[in-house]
DSSP file (Angstrom, degrees, kcal/mol; ACC not computed):
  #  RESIDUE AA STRUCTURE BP1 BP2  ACC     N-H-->O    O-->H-N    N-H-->O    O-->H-N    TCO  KAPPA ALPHA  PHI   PSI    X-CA   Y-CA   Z-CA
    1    1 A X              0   0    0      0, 0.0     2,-0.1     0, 0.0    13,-0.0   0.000 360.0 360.0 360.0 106.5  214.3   60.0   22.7
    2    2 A X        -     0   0    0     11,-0.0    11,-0.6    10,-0.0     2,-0.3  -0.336 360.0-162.2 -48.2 139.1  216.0   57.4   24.7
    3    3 A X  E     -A   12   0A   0      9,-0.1     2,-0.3    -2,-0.1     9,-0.2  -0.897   4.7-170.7-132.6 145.4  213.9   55.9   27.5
    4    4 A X  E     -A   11   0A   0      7,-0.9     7,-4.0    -2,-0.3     2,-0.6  -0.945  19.4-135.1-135.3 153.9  215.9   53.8   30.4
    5    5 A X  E     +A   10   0A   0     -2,-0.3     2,-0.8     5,-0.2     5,-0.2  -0.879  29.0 171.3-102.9  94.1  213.6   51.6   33.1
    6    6 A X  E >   -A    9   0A   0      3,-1.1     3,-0.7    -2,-0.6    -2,-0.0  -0.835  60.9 -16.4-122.8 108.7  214.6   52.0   36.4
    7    7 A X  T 3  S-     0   0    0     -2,-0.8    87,-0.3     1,-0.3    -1,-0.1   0.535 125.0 -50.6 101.8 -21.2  212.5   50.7   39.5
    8    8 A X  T 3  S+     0   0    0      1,-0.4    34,-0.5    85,-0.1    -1,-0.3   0.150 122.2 114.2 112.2   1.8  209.1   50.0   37.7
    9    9 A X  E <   -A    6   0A   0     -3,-0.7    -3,-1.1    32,-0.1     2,-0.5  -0.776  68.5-133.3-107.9 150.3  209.6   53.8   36.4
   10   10 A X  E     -AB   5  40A   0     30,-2.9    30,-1.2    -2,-0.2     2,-0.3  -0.947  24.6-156.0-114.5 140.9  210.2   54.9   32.9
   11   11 A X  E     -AB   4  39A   0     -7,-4.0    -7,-0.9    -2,-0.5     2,-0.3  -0.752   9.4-173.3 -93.9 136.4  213.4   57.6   32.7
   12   12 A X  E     -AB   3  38A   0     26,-2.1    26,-2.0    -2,-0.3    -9,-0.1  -0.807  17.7-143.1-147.1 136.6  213.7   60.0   29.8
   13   13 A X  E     - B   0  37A   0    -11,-0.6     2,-0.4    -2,-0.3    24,-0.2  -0.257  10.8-162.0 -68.3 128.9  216.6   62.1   29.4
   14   14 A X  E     + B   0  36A   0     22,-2.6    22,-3.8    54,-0.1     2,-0.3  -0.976  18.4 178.7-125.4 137.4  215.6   65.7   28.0
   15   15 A X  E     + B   0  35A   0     -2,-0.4     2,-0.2    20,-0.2    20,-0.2  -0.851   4.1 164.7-153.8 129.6  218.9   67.4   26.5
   16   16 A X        -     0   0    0     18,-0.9     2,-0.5    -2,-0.3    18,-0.1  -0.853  43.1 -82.0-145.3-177.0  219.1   70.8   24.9
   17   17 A X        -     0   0    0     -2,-0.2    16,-0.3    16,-0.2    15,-0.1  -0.749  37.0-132.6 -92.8 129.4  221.6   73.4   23.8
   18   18 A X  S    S+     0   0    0     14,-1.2     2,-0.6    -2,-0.5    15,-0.2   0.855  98.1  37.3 -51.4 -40.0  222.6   75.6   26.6
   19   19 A X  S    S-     0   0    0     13,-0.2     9,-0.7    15,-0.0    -1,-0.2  -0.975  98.0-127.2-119.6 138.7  222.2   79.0   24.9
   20   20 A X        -     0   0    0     -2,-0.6     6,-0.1     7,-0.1    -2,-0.0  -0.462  27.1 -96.5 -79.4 149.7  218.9   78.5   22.6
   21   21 A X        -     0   0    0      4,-0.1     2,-0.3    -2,-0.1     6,-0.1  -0.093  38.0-148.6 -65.8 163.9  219.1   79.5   18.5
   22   22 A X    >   -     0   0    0      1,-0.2     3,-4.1     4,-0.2    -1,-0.1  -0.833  64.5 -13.7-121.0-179.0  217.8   82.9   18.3
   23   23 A X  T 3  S-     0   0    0      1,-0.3    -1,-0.2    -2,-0.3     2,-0.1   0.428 126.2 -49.5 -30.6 109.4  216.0   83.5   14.7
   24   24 A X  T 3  S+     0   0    0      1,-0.1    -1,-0.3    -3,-0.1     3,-0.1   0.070  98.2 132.7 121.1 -78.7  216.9   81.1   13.1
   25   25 A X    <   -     0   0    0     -3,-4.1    -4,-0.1     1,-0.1    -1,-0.1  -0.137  63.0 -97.4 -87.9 166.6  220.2   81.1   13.6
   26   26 A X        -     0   0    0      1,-0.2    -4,-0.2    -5,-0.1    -1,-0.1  -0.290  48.7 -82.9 -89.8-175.1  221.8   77.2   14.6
   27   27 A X        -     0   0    0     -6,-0.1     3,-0.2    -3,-0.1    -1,-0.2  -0.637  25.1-129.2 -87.6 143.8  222.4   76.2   18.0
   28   28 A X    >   +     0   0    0     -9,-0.7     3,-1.3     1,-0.2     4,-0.1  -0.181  36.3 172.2 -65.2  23.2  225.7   77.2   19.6
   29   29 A X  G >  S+     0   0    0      1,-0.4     3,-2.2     2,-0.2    -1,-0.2   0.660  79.1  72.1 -26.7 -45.5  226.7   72.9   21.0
   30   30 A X  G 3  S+     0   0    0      1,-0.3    -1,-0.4    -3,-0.2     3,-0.1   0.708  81.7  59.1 -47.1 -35.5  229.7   74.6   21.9
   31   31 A X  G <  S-     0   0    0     -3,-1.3    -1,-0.3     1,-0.3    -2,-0.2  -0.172 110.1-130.2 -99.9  -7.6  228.1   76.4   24.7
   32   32 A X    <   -     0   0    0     -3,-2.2   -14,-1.2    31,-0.4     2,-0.3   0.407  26.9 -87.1  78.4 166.9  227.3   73.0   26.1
   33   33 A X        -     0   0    0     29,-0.4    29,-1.9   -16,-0.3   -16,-0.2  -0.771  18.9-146.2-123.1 160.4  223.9   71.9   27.3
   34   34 A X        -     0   0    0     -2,-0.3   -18,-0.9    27,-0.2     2,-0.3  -0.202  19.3-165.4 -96.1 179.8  221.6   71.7   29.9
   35   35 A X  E     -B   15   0A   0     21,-0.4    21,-1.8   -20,-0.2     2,-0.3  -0.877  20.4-171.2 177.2 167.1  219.2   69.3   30.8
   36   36 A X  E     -BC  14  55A   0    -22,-3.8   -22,-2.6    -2,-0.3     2,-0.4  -0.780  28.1-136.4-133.0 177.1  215.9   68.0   33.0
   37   37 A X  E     -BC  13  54A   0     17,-1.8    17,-2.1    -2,-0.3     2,-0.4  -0.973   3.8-137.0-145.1 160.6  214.7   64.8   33.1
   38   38 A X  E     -BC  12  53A   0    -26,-2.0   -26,-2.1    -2,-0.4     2,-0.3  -0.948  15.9-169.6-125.9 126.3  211.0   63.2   32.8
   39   39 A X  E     +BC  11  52A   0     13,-2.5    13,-3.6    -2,-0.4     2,-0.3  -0.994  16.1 161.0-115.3 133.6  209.7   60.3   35.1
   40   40 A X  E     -BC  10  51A   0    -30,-1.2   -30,-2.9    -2,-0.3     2,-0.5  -0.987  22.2-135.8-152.6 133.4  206.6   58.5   34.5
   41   41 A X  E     -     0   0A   0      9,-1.0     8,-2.0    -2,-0.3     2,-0.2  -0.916  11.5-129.4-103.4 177.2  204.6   55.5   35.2
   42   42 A X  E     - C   0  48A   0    -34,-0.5     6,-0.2    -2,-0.5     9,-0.0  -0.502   8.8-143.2-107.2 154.4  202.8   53.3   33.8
   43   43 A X        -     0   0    0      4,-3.0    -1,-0.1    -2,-0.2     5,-0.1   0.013  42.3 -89.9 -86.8-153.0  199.7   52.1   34.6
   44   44 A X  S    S+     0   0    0      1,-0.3    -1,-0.1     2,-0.1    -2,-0.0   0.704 126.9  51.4 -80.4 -14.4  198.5   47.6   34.1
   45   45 A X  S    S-     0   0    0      2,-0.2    -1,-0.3     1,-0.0     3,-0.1   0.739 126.0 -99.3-108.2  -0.9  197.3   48.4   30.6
   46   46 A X  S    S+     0   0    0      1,-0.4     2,-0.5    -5,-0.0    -2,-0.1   0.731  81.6 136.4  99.8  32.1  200.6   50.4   29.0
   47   47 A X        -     0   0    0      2,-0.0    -4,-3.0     0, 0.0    -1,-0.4  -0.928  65.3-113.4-133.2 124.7  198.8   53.6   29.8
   48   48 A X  E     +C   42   0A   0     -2,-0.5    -6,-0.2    -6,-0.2     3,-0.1  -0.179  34.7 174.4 -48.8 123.8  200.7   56.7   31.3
   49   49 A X  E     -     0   0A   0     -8,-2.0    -1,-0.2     1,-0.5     2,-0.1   0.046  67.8 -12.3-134.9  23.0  199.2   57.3   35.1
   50   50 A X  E     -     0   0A   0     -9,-0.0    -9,-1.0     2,-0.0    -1,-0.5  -0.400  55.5-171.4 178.2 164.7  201.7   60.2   36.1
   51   51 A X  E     -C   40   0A   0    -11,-0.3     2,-0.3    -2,-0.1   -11,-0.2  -0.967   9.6-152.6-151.3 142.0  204.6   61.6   35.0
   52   52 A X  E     -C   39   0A   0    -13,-3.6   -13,-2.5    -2,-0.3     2,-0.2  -0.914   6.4-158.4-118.4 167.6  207.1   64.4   36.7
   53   53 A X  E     +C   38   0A   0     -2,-0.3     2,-0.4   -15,-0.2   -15,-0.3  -0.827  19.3 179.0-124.7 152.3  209.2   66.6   34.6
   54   54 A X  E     -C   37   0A   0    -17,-2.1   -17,-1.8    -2,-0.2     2,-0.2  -0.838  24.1-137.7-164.7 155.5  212.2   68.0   36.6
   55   55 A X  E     -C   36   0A   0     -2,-0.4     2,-0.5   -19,-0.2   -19,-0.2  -0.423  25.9-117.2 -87.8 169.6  214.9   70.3   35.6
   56   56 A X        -     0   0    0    -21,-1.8     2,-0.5    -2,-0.2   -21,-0.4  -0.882  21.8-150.6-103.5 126.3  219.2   69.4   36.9
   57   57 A X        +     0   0    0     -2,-0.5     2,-0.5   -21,-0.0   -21,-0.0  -0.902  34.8 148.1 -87.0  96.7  220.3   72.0   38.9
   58   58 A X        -     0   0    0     -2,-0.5    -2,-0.0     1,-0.1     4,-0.0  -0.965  58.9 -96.0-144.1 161.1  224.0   72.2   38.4
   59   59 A X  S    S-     0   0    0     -2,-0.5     2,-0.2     2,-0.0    -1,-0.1   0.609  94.0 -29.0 -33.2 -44.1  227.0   74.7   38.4
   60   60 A X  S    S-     0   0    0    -27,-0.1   -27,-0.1    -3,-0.0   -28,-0.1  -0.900  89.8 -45.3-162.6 164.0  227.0   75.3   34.5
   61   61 A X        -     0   0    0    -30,-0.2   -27,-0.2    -2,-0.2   -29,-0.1  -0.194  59.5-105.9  -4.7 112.0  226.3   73.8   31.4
   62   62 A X        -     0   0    0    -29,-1.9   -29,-0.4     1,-0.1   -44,-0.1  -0.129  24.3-131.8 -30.3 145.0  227.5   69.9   30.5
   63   63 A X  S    S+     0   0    0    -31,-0.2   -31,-0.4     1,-0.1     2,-0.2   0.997  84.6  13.1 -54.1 -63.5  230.5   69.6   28.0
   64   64 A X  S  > S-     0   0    0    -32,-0.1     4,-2.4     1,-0.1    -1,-0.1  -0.635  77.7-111.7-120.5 162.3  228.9   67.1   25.9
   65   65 A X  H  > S+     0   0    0      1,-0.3     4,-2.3     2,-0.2     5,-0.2   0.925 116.5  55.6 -54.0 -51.9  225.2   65.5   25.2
   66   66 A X  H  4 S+     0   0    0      1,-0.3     4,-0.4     2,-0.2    -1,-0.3   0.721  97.6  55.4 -65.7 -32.8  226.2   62.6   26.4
   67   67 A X  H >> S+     0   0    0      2,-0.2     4,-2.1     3,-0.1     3,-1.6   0.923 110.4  51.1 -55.8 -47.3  227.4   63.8   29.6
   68   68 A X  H >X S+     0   0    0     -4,-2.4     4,-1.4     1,-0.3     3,-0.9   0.952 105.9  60.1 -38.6 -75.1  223.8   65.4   30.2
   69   69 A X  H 3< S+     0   0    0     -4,-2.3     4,-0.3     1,-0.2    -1,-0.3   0.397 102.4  41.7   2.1 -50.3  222.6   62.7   29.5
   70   70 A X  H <> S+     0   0    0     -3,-1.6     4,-1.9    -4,-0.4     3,-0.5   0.844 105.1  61.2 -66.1 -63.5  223.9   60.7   31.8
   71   71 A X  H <X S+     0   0    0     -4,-2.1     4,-1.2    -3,-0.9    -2,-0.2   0.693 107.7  51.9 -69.7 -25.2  223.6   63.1   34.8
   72   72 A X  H  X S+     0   0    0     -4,-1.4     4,-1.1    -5,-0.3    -1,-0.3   0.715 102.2  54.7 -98.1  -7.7  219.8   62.9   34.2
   73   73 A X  H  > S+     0   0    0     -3,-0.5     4,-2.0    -4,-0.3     5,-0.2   0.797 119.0  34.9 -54.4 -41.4  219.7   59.4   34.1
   74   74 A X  H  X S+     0   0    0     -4,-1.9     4,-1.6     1,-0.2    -2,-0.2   0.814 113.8  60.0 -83.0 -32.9  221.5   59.4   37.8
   75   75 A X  H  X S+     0   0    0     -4,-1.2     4,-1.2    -5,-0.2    -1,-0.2   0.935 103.9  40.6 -69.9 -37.9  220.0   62.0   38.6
   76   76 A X  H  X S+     0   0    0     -4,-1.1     4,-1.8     2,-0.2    -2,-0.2   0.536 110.1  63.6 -48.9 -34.9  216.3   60.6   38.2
   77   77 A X  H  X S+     0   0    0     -4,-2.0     4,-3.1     2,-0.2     5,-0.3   0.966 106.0  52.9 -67.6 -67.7  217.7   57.3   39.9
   78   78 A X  H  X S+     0   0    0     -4,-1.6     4,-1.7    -5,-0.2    -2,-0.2   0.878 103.4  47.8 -12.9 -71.2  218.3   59.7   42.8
   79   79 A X  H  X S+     0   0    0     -4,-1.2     4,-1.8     2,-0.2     3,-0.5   0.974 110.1  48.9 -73.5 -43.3  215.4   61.1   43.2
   80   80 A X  H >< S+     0   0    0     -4,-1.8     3,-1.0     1,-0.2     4,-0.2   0.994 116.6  47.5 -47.8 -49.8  213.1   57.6   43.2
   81   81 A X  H 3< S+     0   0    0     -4,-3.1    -1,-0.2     1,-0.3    -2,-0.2   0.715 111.1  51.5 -76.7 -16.1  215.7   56.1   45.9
   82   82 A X  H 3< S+     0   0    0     -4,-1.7    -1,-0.3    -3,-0.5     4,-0.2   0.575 124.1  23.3 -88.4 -19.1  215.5   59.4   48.1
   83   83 A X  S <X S+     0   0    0     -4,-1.8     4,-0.9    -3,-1.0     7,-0.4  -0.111  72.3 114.0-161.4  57.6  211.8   59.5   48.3
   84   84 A X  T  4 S+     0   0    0     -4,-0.2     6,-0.2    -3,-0.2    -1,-0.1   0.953  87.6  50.0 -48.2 -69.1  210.1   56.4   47.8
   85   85 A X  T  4 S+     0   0    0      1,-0.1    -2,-0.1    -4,-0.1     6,-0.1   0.852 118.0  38.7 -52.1 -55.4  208.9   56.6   51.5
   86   86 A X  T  4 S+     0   0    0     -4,-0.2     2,-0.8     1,-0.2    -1,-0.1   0.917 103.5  57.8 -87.0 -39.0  207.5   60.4   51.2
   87   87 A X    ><  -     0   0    0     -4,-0.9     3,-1.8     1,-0.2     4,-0.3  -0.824  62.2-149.9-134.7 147.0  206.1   60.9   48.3
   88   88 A X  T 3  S+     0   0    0     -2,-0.8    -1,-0.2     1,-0.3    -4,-0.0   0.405  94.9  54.5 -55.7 -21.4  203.2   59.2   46.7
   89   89 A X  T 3  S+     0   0    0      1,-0.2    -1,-0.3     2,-0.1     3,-0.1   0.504 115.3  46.6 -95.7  11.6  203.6   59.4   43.2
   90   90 A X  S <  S+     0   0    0     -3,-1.8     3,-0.2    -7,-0.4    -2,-0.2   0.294 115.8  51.4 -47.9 -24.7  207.4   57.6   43.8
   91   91 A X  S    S+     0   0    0     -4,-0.3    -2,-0.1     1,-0.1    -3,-0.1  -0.039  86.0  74.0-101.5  22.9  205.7   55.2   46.1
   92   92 A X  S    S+     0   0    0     -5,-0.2    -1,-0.1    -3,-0.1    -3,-0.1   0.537  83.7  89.8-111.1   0.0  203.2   54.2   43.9
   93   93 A X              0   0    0     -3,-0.2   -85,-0.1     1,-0.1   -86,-0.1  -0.036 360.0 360.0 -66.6 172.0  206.1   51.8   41.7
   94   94 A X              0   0    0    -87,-0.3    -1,-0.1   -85,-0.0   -86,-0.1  -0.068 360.0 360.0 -98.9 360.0  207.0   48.0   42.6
């Protein structure tokens, strides 16, 4: 799992297959993927002191991983710089 640092915050992209295997069977990637993203910081010793999980709302499925990918990185960036001021565990960063 790639982890990117934004803000004092640590980002990690979560990336799946858009329609999930059913028994079994392998995942469709054609079918493009979805994705949510996880924000967390850390406390003075290197110990996790909150995390949100939150999923990307968007039209359809990403083409590629990498696109997902992406969009939850930006997306995550988003949300710290929109609510810094309101809400506390976003305001609790340097």
């Amino acid at each position: 799992m790639s982890m990117h640092s934004y803000r004092g915050f640590e980002i990690y992209p979560l990336i799946y297959p858009h329609v999930p295997a059913a028994n079994g069977a392998p995942h469709n990637y054609d079918a493009g993927f979805d994705a949510a993203v996880r924000i967390c910081l850390r406390g003075a010793t290197d110990t996790q002191t909150q995390s949100q999980t939150y999923r990307l709302r968007d039209n359809g499925p990403f083409g590629t991983a990498g696109d997902a990918r992406r969009a939850s990185v930006r997306y995550a960036e988003n949300i710290i710089d929109d609510n810094r001021e309101t809400h506390a565990f976003l305001s609790n960063a340097g």
